[in-house]
N, C-alpha and C positions, 0 to 999 in steps of 0.2 A: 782183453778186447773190450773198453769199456764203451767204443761203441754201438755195438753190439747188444750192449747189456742196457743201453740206452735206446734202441728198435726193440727190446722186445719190451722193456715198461711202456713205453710207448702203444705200443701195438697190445697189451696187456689194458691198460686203460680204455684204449677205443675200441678194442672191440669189447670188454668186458661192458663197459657202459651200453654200447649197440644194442647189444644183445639184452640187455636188462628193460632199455626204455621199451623195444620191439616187446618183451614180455609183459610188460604193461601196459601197452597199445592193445596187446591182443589175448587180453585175460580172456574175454568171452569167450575167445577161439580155443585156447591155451588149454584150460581148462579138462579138454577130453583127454590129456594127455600125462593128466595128473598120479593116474595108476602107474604108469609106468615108471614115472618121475618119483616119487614117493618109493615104491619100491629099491631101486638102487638107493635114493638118498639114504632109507633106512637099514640100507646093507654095509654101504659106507659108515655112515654111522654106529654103527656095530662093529665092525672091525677097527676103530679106531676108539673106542671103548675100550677093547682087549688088547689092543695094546698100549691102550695110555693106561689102564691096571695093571700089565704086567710093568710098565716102566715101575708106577708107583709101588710095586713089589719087590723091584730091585732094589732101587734108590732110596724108598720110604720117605719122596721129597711129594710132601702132600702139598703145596704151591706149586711144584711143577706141574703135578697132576690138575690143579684146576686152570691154569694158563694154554694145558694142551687141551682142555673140554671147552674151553670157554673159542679157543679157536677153531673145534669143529664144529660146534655149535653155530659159530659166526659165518664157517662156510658151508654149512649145509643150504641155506636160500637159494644160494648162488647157485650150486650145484643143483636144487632145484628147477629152479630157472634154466639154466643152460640147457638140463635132462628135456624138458616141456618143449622150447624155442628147437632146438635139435631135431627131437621128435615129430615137431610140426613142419618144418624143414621138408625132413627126409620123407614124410607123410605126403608134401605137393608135390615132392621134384622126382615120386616112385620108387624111392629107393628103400630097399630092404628096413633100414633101420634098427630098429631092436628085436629080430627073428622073436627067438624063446622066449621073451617073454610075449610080445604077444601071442603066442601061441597058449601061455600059462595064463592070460588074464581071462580077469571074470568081472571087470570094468565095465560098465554102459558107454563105451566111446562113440557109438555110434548115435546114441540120444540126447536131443538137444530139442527142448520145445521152444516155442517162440512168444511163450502166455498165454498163447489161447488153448483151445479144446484139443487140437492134434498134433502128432509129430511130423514135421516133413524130412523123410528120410530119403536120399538117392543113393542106389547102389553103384557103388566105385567101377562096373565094367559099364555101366551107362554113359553116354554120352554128355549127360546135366551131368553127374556125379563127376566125370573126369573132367568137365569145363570148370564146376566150380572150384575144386581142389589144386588149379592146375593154375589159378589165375588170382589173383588179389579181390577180384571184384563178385561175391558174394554175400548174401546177406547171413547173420550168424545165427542164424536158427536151419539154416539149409547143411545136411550134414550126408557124407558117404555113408553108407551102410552100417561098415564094422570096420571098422579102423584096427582091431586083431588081425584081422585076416586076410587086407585087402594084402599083402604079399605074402604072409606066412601061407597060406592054403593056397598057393599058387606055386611056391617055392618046392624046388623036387626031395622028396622023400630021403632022398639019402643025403639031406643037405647035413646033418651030424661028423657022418659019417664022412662027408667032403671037408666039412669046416674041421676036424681032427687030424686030417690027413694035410690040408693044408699048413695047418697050425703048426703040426710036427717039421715039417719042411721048411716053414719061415723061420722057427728056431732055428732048426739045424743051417739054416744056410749063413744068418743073422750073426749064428755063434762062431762059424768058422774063419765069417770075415772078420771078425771082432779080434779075436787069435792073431791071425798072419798081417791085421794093421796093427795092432799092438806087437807084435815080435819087431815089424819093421820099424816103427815111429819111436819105441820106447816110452811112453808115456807114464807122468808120474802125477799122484793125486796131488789136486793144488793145496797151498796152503790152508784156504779156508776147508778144504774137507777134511783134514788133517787135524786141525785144532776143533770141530765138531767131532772127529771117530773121537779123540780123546776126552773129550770132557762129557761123551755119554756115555761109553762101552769103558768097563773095565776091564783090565789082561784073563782077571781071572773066571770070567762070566761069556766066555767065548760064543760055546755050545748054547746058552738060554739067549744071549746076543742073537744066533745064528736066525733062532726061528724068531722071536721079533723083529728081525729085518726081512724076512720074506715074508710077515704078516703087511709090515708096513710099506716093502718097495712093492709090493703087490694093489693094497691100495691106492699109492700113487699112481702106478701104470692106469687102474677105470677110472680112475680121477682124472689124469690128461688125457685119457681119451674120451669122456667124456665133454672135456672143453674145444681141446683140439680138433677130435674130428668128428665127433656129434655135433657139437654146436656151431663151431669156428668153420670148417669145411661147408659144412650144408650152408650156414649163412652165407659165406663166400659164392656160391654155386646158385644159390636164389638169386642174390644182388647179378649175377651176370648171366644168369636166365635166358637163354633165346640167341647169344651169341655164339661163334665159333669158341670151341675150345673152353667153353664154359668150367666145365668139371676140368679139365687140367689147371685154370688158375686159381682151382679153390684147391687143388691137393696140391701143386705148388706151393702157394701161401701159407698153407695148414704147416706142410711140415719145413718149411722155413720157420716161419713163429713156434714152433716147436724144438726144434734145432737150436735158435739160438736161446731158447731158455733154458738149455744145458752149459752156457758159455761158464767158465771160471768153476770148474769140475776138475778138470784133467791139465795140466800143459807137457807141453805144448797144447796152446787152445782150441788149434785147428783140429787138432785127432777127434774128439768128441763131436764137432761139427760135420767131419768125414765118417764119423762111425753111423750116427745116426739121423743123418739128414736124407741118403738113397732106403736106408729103412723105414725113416716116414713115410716116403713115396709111394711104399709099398702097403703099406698100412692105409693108405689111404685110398689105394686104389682096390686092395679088399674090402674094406670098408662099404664106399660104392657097390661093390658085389654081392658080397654075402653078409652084410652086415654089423652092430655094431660090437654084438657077445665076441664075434671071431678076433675080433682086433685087439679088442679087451684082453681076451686069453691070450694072445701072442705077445702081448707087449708084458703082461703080467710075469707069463712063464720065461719071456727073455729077462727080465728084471730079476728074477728069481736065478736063473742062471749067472746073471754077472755077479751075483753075489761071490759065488765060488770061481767062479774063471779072471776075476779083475785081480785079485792079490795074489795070483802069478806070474804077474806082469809088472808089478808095482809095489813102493811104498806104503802097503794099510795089510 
């Protein structure tokens, strides 16, 4: 489906750039957001340490090991950025965002002087606080409260306890369709993942294989959902702000552009676009709800399961 594979470079470039130049329009802004951003980046970051060590303990291919640091190094910015822009997003348009952690910061996000002698602070159930947040047209020293809390301490108590219970559900239902559209379709891994399992994984390093691909498809998962629907959704959702249907053409779009950046996976090509295009949907509309840790987890923990459920069905 090459093209296919050409809407989502496509769509890859323009909103990557979007979302870059908006991060640099709105550094003053941007700014408050940096605890949060910082943290994930250097979580990310960490787990792809350990695993570009464990490759280079495998392999003992000390080039490969600096090719793969030198390329998360290169996208840590980005994931930056995206984390902040995302953040700030889901911070006007009310929506949950990143729950736990702000629940865990200990950031000043709510402090921003303007040079002179005092702070002007508005608290987010205020009326000034909800206009300026809610609207482009503020000045950037005019800041909400507490940017932790303005949803976390409003959010219900057993929201854990919800978002677990959900999580377990989206797997389980995720995994079962994944099952009975693969019995039916028959699907076989394409070439090119075929000539990658091969020239990374050897036959006889199965088991150390096993747990470095749930290290690594587990960071992919807060990785694209970071892009996808932290950054790429909310930005969607801003840009069409005030009209009907607003949030359905941003989870629409999110998990179309996410969908087809799994094209040339599987073929037939369609299987992969039907497996995980009604799951973005779903993910996105959690998302919206509860936040962005719940999505993160579910897409994590489904990646971690197809590890083991796809070579039942398949060639690898």
């Amino acid at each position: 489906m090459l093209p296919l594979a050409i809407v989502y470079t496509s769509l890859s470039i323009i909103f990557g750039t979007l979302i870059i130049v908006d991060f640099m329009q709105n550094r003053h802004i941007t700014w408050r957001f940096s605890g949060l951003s910082f943290k994930y980046s250097l979580g990310l970051f960490l787990m792809s340490l350990v695993s570009s060590l464990w490759v280079l303990w495998i392999d003992s291919d000390f080039d490969l090991f600096l090719k793969g640091m030198l390329g998360v190094i290169l996208q840590l910015p980005l994931l930056y950025m995206y984390l902040s822009v995302g953040s700030r997003y889901a911070h006007r348009l009310e929506l949950p965002g990143a729950v736990f952690w702000k629940r865990l910061s200990w950031y000043p996000f709510s402090k921003d002087t303007s040079g002179e002698d005092h702070t002007h602070i508005h608290d987010y159930k205020t009326q000034v606080g909800k206009m300026l947040f809610t609207t482009f047209a503020h000045p950037p020293f005019l800041e909400i409260e507490s940017y932790k809390t303005e949803t976390a301490d409003n959010t219900d108590r057993r929201w854990w306890f919800k978002a677990d219970t959900i999580a377990l559900l989206c797997v389980a239902a995720a995994a079962i369709y994944t099952v009975l559209l693969f019995k039916y379709a028959k699907p076989q891994a394409s070439e090119l993942v075929q000539n990658l399992r091969e020239s990374a994984f050897a036959e006889d390093e199965v088991e150390t294989n096993a747990l470095l691909m749930i290290i690594v498809f587990a960071k992919l998962a807060i990785s694209e959902e970071i892009f996808f629907r932290h950054a790429v959704q909310n930005f969607v959702e801003w840009i069409f702000r005030g009209k009907p249907y607003a949030a359905i053409y941003a989870v629409l779009v999110s998990s179309f552009f996410w969908s087809v950046g799994h094209v040339g996976i599987l073929t037939p090509e369609w299987v992969k676009l039907a497996q995980i295009f009604p799951f973005g949907i779903i993910l996105g509309i959690l998302y919206r709800k509860y936040g962005f840790e719940i999505v993160a987890l579910i897409h994590a923990v489904f990646n971690v399961l197809m590890i083991f459920i796809t070579p039942m069905f398949m060639n690898i």
